[in-house]
C-alpha positions in Angstrom: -15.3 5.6 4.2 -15.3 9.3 4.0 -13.7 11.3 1.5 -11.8 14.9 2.0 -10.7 17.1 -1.1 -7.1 18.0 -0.8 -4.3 20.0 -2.5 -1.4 18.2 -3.9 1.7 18.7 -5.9 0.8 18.0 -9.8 4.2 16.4 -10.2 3.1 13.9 -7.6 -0.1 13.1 -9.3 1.7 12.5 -12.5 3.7 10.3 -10.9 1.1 8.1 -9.3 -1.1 8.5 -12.5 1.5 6.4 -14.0 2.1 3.9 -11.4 -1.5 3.5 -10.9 -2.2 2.5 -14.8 0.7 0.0 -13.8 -0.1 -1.3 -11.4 -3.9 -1.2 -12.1 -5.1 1.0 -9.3 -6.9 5.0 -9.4 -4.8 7.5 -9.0 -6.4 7.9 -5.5 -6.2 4.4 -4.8 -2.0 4.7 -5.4 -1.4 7.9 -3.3 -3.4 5.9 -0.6 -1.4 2.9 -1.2 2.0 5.1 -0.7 0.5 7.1 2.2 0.1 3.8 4.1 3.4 2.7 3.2 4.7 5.7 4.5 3.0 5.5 8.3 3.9 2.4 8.3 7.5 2.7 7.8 7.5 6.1 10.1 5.9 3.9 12.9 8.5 1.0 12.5 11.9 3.0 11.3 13.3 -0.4 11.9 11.9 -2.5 9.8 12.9 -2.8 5.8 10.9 -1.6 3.4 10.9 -5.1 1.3 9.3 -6.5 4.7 6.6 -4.1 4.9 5.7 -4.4 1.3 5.4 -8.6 2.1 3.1 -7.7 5.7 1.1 -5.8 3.1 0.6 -8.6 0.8 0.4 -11.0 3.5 -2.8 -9.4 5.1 -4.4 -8.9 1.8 -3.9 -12.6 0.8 -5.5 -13.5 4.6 -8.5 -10.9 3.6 -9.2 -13.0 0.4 -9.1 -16.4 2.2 -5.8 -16.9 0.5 -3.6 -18.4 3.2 -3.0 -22.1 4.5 -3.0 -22.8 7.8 0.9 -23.6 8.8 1.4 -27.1 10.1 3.8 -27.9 12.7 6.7 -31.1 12.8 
């Protein structure tokens, strides 16, 4: 992955400095995490936030080998 330097609010940064020590993430990591969040919910205007937030944690869980397969009847 490539990286790009950028200019950003220092409010902003402050504000995912803290969430990412929360949430155990780099700064860099959290405005990425926020920035997908946000094409995400301007592609699908439709869909709630809360069911974004689960398609999120559903792929990751797939990635790690997380999921069982769903049996039918």
């Amino acid at each position: 992955m490539s990286t790009a330097s950028i200019r950003l609010d220092q409010e902003l940064v402050e504000r995912a400095n803290i969430m990412a020590k929360a949430l155990n993430r780099t700064t860099p990591k959290q405005i990425e995490h926020w920035a997908k969040i946000g094409e995400m919910m301007e592609n699908n205007p439709d869909l709630p936030y809360e069911f974004v937030k689960q398609a999120i944690i559903a792929k990751a869980e797939k990635e790690a080998g997380k999921l069982d397969p769903y049996e039918f009847g």
